[in-house]
BAFI-3210 file (N, C-alpha, C; in Angstrom, 3 decimals, decimal comma, padded with zeros to 6 digits):
// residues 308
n [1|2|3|4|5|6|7|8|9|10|11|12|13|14|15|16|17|18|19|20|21|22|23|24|25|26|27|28|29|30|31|32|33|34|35|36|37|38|39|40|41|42|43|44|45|46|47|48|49|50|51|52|53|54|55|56|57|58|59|60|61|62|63|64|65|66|67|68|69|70|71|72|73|74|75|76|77|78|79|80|81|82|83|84|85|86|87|88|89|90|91|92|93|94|95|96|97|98|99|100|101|102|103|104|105|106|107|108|109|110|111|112|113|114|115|116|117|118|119|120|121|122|123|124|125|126|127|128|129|130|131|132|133|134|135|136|137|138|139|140|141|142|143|144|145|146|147|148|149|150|151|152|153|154|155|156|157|158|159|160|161|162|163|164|165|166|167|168|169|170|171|172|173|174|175|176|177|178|179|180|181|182|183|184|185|186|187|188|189|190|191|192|193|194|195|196|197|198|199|200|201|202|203|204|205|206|207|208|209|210|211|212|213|214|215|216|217|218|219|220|221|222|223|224|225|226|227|228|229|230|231|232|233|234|235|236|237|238|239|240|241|242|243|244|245|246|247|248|249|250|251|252|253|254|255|256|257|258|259|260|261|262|263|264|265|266|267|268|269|270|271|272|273|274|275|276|277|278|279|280|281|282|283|284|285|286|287|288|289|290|291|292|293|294|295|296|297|298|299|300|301|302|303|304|305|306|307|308]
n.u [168,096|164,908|163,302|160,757|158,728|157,773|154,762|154,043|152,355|150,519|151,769|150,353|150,790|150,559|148,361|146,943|147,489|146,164|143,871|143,470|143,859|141,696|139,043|139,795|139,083|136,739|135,411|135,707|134,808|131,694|131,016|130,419|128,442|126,322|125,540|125,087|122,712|121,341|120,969|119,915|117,205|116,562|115,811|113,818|112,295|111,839|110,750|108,301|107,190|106,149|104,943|102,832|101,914|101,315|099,453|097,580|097,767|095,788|093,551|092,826|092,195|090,268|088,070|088,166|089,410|092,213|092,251|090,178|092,534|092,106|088,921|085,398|082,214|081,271|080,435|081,244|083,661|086,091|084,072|082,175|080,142|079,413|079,242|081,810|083,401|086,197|086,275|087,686|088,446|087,012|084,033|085,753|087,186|088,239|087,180|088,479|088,193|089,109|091,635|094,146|094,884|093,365|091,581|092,761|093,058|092,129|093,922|096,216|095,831|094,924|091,983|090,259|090,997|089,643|087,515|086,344|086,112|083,688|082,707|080,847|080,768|082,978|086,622|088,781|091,789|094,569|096,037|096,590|098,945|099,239|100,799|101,818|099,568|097,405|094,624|093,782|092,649|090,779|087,288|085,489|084,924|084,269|085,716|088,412|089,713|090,588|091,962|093,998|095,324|097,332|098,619|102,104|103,103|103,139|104,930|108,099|111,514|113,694|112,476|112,650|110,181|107,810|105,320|102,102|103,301|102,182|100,641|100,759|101,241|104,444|104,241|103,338|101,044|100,769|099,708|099,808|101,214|101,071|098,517|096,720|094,467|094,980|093,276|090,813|089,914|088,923|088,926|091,328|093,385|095,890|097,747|098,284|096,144|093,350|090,562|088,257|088,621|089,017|090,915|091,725|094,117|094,480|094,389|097,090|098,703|101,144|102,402|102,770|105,993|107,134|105,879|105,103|104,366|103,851|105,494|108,394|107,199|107,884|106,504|107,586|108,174|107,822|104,881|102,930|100,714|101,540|102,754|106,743|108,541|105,997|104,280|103,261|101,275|099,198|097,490|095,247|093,476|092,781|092,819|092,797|095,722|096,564|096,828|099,254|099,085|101,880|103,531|104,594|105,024|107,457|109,322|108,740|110,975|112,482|113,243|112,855|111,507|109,490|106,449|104,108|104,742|104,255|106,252|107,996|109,574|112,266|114,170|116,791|119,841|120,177|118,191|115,269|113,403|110,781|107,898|107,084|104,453|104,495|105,513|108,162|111,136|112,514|115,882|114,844|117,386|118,013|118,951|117,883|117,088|115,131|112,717|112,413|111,830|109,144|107,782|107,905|105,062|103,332|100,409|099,725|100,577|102,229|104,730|108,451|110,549|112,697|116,267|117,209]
n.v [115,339|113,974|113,074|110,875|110,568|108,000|107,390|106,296|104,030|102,672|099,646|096,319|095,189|098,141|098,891|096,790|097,623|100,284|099,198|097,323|099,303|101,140|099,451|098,889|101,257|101,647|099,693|100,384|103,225|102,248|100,647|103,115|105,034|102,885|103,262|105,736|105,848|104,391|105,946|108,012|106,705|105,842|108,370|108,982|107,018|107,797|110,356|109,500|107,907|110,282|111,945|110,146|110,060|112,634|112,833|111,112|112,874|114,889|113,477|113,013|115,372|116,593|114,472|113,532|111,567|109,245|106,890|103,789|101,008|099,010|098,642|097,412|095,746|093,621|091,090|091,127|090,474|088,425|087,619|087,094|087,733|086,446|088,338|089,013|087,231|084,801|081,879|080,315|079,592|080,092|081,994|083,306|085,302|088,461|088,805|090,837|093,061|096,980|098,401|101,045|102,290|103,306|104,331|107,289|108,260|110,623|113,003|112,516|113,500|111,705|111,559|110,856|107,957|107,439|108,428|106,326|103,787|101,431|100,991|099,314|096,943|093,486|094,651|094,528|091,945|091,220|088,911|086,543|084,793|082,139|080,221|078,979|078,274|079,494|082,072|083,984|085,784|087,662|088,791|091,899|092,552|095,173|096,723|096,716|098,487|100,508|099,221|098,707|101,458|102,553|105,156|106,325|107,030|104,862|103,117|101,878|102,854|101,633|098,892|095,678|095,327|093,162|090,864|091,933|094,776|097,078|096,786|096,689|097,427|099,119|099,843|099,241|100,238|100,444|097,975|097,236|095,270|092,507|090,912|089,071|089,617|092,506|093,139|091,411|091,647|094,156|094,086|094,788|096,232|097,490|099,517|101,945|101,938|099,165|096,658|098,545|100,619|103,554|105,066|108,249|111,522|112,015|109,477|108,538|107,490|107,045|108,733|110,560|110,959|108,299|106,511|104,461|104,962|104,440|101,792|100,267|098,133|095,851|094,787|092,216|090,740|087,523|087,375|086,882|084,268|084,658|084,062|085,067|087,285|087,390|089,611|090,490|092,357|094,233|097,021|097,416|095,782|093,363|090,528|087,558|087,264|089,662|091,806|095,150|095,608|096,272|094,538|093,767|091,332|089,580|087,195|088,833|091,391|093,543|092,027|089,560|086,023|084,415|081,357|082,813|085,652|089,435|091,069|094,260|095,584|095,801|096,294|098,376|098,142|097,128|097,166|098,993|101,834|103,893|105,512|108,137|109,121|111,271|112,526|112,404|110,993|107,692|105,402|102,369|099,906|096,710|095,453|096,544|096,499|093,858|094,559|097,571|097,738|096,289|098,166|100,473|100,498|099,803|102,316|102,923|101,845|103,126|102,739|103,609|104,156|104,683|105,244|104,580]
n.w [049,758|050,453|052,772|054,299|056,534|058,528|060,275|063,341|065,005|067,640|069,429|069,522|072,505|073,800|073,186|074,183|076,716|077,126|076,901|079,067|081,391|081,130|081,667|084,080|085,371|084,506|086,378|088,538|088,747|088,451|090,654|092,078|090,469|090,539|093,050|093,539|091,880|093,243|095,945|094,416|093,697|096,040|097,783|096,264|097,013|099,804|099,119|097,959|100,458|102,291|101,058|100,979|104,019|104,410|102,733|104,320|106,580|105,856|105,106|107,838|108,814|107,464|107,670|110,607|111,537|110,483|107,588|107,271|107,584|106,055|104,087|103,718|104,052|107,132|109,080|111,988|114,324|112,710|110,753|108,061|105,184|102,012|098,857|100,148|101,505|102,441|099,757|099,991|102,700|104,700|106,328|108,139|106,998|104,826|101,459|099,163|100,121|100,655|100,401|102,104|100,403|098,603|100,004|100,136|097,656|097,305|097,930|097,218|094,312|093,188|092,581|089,694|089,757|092,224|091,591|090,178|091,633|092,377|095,504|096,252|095,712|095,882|095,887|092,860|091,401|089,409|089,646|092,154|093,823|095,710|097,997|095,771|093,899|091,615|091,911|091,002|088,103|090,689|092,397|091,643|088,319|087,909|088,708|087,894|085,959|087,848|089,278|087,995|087,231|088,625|090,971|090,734|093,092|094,567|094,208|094,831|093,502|093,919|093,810|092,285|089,511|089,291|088,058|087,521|086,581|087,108|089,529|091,815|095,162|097,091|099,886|103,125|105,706|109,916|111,118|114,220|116,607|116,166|116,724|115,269|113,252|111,465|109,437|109,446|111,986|114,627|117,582|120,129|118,115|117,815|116,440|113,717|111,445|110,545|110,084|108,463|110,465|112,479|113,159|115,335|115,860|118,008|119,551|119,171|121,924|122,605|121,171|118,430|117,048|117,601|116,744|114,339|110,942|108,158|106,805|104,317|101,935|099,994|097,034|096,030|098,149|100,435|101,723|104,333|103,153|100,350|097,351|096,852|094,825|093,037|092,904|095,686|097,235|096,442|094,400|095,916|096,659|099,447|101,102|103,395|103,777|104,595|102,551|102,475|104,764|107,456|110,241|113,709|114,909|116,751|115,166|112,647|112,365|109,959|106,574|107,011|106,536|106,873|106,597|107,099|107,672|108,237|107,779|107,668|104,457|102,287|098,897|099,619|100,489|103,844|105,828|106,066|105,137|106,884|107,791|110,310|112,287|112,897|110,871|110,128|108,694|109,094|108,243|109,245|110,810|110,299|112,185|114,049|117,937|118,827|120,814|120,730|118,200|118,076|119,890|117,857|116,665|118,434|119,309|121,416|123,905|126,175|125,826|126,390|124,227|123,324|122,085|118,837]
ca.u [167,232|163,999|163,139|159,518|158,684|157,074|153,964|154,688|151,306|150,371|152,041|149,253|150,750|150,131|146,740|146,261|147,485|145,453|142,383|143,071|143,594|140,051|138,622|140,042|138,693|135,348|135,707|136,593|133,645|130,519|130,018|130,030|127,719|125,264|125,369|124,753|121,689|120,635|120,812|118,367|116,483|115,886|115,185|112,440|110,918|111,392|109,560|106,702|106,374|106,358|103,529|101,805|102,136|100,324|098,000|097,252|097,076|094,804|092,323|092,363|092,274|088,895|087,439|088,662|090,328|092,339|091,385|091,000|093,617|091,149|087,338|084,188|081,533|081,468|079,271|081,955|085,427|086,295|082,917|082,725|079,115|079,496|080,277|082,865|084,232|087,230|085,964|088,331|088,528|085,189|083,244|086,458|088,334|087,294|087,560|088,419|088,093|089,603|092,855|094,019|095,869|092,035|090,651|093,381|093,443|091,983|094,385|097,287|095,708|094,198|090,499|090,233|090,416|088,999|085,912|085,717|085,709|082,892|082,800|079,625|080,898|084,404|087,665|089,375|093,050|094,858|096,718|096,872|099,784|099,085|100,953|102,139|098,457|097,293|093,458|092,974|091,568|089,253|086,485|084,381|085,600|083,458|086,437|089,405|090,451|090,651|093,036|094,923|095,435|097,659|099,567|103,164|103,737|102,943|105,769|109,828|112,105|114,265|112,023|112,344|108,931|107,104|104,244|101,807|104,016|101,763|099,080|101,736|102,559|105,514|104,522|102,070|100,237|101,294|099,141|100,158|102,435|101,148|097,589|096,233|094,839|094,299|092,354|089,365|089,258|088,870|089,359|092,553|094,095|096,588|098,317|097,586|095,208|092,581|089,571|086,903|089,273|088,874|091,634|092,642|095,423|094,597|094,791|098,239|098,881|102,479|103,398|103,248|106,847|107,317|104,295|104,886|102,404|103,693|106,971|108,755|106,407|108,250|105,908|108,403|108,223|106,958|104,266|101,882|101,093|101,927|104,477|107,655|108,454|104,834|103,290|102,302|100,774|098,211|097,166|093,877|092,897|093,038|091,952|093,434|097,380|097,199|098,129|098,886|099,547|103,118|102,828|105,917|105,344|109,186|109,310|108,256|111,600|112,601|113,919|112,315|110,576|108,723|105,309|102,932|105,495|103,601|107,198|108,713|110,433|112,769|115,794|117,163|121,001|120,443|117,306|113,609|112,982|109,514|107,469|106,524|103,077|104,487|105,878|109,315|111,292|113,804|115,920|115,110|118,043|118,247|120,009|117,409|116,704|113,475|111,624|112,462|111,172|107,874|107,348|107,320|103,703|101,939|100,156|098,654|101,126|102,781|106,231|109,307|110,926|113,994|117,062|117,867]
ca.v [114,169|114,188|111,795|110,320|110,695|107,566|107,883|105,619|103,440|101,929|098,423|095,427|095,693|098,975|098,836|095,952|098,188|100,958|098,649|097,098|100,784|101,368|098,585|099,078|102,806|101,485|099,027|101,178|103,825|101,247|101,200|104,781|105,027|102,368|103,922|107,149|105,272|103,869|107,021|108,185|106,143|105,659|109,674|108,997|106,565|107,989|111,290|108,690|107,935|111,782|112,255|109,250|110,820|114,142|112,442|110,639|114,171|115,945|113,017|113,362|117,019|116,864|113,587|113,846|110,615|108,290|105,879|102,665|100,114|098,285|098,471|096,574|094,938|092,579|090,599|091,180|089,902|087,281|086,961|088,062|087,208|086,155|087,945|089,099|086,210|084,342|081,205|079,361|079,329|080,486|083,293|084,116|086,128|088,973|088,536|091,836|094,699|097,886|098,901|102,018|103,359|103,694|106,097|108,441|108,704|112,083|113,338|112,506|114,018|110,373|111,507|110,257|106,760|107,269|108,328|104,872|102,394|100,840|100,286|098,412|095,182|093,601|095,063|093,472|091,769|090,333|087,808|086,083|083,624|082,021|078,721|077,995|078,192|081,001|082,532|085,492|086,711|087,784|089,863|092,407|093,526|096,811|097,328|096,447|099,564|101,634|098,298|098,629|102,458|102,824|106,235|106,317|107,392|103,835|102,322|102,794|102,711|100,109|097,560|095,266|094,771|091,762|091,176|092,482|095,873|098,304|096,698|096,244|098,404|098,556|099,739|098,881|100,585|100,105|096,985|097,016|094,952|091,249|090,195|088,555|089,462|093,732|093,084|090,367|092,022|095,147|093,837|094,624|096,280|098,788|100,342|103,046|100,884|097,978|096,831|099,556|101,408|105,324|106,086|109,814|111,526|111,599|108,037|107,942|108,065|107,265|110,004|110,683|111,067|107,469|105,528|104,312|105,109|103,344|100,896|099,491|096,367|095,822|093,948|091,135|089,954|086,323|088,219|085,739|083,274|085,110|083,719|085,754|087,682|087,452|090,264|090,052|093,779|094,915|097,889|098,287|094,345|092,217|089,028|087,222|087,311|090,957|092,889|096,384|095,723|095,822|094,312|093,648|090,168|088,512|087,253|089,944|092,042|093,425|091,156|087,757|085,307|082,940|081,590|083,659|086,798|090,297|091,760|095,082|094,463|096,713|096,160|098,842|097,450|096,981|097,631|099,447|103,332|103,887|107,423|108,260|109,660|112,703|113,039|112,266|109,362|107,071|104,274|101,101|098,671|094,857|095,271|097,278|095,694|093,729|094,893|098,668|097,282|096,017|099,127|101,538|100,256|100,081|103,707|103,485|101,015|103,392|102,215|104,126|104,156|105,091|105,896|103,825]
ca.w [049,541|051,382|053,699|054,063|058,130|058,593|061,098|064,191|065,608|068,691|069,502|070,152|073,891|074,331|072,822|075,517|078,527|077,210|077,317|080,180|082,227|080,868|082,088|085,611|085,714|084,789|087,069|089,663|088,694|088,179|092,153|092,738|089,316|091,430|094,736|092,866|091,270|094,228|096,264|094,175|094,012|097,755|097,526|095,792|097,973|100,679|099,132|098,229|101,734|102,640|100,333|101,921|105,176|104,589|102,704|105,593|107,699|105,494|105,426|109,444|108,885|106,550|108,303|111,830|111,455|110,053|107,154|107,600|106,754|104,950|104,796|103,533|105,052|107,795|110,255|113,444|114,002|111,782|110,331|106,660|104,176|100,943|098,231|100,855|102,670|101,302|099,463|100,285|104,224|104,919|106,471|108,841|106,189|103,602|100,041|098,070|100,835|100,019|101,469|102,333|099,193|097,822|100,504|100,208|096,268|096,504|098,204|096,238|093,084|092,306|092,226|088,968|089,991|093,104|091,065|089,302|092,108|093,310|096,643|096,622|095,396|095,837|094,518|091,676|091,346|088,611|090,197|093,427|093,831|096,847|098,432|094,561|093,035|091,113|092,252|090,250|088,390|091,745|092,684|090,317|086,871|087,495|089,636|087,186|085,288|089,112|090,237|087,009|087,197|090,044|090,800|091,084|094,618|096,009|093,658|095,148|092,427|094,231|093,956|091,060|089,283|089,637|086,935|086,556|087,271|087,144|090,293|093,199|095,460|098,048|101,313|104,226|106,773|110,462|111,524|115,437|117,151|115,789|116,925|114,145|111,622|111,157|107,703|109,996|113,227|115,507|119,019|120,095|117,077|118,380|115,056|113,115|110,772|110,777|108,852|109,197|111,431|112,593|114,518|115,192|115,642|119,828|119,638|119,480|123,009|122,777|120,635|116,373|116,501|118,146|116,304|112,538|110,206|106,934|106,196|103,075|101,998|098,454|096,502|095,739|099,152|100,254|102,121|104,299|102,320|098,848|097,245|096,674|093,360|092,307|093,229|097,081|097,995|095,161|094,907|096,934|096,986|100,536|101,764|104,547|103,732|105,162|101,975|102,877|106,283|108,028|112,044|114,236|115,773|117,279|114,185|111,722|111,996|109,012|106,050|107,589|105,408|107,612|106,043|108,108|107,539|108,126|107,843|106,488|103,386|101,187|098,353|099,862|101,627|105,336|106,530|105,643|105,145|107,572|108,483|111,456|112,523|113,165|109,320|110,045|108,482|109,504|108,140|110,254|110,256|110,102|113,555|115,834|119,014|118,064|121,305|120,757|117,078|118,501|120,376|117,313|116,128|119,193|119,514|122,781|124,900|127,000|126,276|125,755|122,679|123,567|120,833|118,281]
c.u [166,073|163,740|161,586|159,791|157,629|155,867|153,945|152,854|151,352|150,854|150,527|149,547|150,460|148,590|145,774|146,367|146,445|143,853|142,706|143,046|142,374|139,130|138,726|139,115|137,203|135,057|135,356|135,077|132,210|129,940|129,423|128,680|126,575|124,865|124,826|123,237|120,488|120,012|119,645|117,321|115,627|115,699|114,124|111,446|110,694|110,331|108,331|106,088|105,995|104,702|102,403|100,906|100,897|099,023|097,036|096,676|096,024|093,553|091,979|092,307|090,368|088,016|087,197|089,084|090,865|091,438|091,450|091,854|093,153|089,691|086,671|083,247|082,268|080,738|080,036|083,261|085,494|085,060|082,432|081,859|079,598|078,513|082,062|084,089|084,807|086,557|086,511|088,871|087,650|084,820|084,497|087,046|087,794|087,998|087,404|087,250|088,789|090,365|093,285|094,332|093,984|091,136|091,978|093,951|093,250|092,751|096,001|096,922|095,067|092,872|090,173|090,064|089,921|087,436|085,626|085,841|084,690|082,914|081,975|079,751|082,768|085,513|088,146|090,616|093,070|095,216|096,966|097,640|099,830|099,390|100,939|100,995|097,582|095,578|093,084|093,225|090,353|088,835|086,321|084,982|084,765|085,001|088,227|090,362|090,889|091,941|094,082|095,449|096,413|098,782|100,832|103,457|103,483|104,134|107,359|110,254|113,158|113,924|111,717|110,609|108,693|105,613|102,412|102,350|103,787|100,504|099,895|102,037|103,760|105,808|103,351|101,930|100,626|099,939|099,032|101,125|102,046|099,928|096,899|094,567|094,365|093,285|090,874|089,339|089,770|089,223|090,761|093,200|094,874|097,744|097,652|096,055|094,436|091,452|088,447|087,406|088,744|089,977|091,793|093,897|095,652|094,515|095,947|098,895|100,580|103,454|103,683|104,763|107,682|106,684|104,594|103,644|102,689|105,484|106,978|107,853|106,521|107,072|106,448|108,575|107,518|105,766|102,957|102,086|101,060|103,571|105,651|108,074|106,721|103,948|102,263|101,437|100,077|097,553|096,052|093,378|093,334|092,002|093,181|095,123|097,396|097,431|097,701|099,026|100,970|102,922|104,200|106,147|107,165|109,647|109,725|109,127|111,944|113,924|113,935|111,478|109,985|107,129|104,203|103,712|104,407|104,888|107,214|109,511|110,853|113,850|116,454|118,568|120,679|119,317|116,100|113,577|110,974|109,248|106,784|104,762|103,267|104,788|106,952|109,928|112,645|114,399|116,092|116,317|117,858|118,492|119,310|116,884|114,983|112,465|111,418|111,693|109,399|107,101|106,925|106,012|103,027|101,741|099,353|099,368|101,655|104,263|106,678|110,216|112,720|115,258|117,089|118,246]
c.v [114,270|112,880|111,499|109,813|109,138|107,153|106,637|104,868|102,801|100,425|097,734|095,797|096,830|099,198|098,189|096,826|099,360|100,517|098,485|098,270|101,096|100,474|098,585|100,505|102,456|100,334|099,901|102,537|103,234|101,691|102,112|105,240|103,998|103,190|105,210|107,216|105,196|104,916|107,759|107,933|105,901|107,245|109,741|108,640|106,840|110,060|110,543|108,603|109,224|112,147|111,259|109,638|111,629|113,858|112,096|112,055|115,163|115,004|112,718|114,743|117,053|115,356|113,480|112,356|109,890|107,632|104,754|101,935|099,220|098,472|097,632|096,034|093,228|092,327|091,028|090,471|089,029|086,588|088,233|087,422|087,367|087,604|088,208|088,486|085,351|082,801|079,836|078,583|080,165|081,825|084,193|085,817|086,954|088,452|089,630|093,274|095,306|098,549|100,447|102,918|103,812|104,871|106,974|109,184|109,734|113,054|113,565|113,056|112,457|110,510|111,113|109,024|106,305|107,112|106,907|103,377|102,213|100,175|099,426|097,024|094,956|094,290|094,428|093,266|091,081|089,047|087,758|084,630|083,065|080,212|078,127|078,149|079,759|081,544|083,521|085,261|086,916|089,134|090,644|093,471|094,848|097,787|097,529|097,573|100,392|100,281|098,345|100,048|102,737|103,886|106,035|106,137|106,032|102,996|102,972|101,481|101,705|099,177|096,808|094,914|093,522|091,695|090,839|093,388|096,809|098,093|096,190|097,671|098,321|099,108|099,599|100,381|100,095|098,838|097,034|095,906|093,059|090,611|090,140|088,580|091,426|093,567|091,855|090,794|093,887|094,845|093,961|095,030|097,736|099,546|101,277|102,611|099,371|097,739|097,819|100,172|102,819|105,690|107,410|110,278|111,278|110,395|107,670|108,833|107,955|107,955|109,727|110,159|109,449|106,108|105,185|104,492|104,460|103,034|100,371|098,048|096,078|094,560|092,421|090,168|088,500|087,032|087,418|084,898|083,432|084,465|085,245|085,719|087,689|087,825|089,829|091,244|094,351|096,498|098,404|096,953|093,767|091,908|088,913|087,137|088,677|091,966|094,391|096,555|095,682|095,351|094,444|092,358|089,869|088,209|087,780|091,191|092,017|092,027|089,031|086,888|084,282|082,954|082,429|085,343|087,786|091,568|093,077|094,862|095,447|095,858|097,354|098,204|097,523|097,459|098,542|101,320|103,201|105,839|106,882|109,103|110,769|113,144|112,626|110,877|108,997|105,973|103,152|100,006|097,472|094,550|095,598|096,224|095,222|094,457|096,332|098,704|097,335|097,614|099,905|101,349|100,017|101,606|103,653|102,057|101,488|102,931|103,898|103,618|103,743|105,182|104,168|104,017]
c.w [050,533|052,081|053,922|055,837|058,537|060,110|062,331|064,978|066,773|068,370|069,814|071,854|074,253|073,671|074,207|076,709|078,670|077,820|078,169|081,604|082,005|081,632|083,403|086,131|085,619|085,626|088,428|090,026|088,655|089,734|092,537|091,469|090,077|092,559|094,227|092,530|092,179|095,558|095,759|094,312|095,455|098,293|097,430|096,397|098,891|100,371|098,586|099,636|102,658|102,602|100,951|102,906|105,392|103,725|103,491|106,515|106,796|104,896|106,743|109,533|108,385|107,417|110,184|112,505|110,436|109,022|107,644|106,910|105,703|105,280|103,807|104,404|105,798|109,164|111,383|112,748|113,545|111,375|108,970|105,928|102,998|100,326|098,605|101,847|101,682|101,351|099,943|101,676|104,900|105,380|107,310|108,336|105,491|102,552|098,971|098,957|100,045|100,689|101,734|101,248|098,461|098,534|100,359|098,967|096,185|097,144|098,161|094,780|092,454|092,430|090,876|089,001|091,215|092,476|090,349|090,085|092,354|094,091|097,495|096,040|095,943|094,826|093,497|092,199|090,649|088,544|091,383|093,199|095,429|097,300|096,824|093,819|092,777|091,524|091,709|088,932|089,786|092,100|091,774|089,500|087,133|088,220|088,578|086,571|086,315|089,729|089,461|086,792|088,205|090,088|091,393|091,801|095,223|095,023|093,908|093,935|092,748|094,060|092,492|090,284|089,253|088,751|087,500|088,009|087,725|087,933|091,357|093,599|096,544|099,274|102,178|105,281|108,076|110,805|112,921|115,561|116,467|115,614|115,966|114,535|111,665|109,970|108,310|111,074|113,747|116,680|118,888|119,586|117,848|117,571|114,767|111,979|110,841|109,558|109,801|110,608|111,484|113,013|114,213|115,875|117,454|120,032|120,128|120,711|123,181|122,073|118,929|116,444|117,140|117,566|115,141|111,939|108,746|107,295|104,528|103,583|100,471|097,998|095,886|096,685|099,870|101,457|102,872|103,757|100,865|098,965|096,898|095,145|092,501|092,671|094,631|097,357|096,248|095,682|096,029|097,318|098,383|100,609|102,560|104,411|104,276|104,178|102,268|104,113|106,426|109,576|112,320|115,196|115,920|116,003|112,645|111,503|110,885|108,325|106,396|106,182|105,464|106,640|106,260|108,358|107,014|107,763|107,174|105,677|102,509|100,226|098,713|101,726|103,241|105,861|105,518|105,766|105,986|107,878|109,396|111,710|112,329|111,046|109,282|109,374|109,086|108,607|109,203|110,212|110,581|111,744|114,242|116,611|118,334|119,776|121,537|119,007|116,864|119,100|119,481|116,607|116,907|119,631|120,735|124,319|126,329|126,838|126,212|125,269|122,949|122,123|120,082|116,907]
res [x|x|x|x|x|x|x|x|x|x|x|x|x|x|x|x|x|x|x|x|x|x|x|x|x|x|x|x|x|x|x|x|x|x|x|x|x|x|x|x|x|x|x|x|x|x|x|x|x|x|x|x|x|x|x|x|x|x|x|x|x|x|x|x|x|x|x|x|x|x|x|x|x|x|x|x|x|x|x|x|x|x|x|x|x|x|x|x|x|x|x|x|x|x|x|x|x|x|x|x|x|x|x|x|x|x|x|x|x|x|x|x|x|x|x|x|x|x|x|x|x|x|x|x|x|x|x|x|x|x|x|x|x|x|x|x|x|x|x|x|x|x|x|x|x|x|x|x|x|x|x|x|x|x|x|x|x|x|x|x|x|x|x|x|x|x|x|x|x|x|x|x|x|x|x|x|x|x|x|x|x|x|x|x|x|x|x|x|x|x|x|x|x|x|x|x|x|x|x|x|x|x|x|x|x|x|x|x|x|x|x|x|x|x|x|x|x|x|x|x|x|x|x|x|x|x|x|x|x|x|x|x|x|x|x|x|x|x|x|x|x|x|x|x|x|x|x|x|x|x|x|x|x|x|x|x|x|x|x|x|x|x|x|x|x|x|x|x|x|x|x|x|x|x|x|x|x|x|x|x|x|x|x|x|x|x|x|x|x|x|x|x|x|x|x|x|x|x|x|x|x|x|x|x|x|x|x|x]
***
């Protein structure tokens, strides 16, 4: 007699334990699948800031300094003629200088939109969110398609976008140690950058490999008086909030968010990725002593540094 083998199926419970063993394993893999992500990611930015870097040394190589941190005209320290002085709190401030990511386009391979600014009127920006109220459109559409163009290398892949996505970028210039404002004055400015700065590389008397020359300045950050999430650091545009600057006032350690905040600012867990003058990078953490903090952005103090 033959018999008819009949084919034997999974119970509902073991269906469930199967799923739920699945579920644990991806569970279990997700983090390492982030961290994996994220790793990358913070690869990347820190070969953005690499590229920064040597941009930086091969426009003190061909110039025989430094750009500045921002330039445009201006009467003296905190004295700034219309159509360059911010409208809104008078001749002190500019209104749509040109920060540093714009002199060093040709040296990242961005001659292309280097060739289409004009640096004879103000820059453009799409949006300025400032203290809740919106101000931009500002400064001259001749400038618009060179503010809206902006090359990769100034965007880390950590940093969530913020709209408009493609006119932020996410790191500063060293400012010096606090004295307000690098972007309205010269007196005093003891960073690697200012407005209508020169420095060179013999400047930095306390040593490249001691000196910052750019930090994380995620564009998401409440930044001055930019608000937070809405686009604080544009590509090439400042007025008086600083953008494009990083400083190191008491304050101003990373991850702060006081109103008048010049801070460094990453999404990257625990602290800021920064290069050094010399080329080198570090990650800064949350934790360093703030006056071994303060020290790495003044280039001509005489401190020492010491480990950290």
């Amino acid at each position: 007699m033959d018999h008819k083998v009949r084919a034997r199926g999974f119970t509902l419970i073991e269906l469930l334990v199967v799923i739920a063993i699945i579920a644990v394993l991806i569970a279990l893999l997700l983090p390492a699948v982030q961290q994996a992500r994220e790793a990358a990611r913070r690869s990347q930015c820190a070969n953005n800031l690499h590229q920064l870097v040597t941009a930086m040394h091969n426009y003190e190589s061909t110039y025989t300094c430094f750009p500045p941190g921002s330039i445009g005209p201006m009467v003296g320290d905190n004295n700034f003629a219309a159509p360059w002085a911010d409208p809104s709190v008078g001749g002190c401030c500019p209104w749509g200088h040109f920060g540093w990511p714009a002199m060093i386009l040709p040296q990242i391979d961005g001659t292309n939109v280097y060739n289409i600014i004009d640096f004879t009127v103000p820059a453009y920006v799409y949006s300025i969110i400032e203290n809740g109220a919106q101000r931009g459109p500002a400064g001259d559409p001749k400038n618009k398609l060179a503010a809206t163009s902006m090359p990769p290398v100034f965007v880390c892949p950590s940093s969530p976008r913020a709209q408009p996505a493609n006119q932020n970028k996410d790191y500063g210039i060293n400012g010096g140690t606090g004295t307000c404002c690098p972007e309205r004055a010269q007196t005093g400015m003891n960073g690697i950058g200012f407005v209508n700065s020169s420095v060179r590389m013999g400047h930095i008397i306390d040593g490249t490999s001691n000196t910052l020359m750019f930090a994380e300045l995620t564009h998401t950050t409440k930044h001055s008086w930019l608000d937070a999430n809405k686009g604080s650091n544009p590509f090439f545009w400042v007025h008086h909030p600083s953008e494009g600057y990083v400083d190191a006032t008491a304050q101003d350690i990373p991850d702060t968010v006081s109103d008048n905040n010049r801070a460094a600012e990453s999404h990257h867990v625990g602290g800021v990725q920064a290069i050094f003058s010399d080329g080198h990078l570090r990650f800064i953490s949350d934790n360093i002593d703030v006056n071994t903090y303060i020290r790495l952005f003044s280039r001509n103090g005489n401190e020492v540094v010491g480990d950290f």
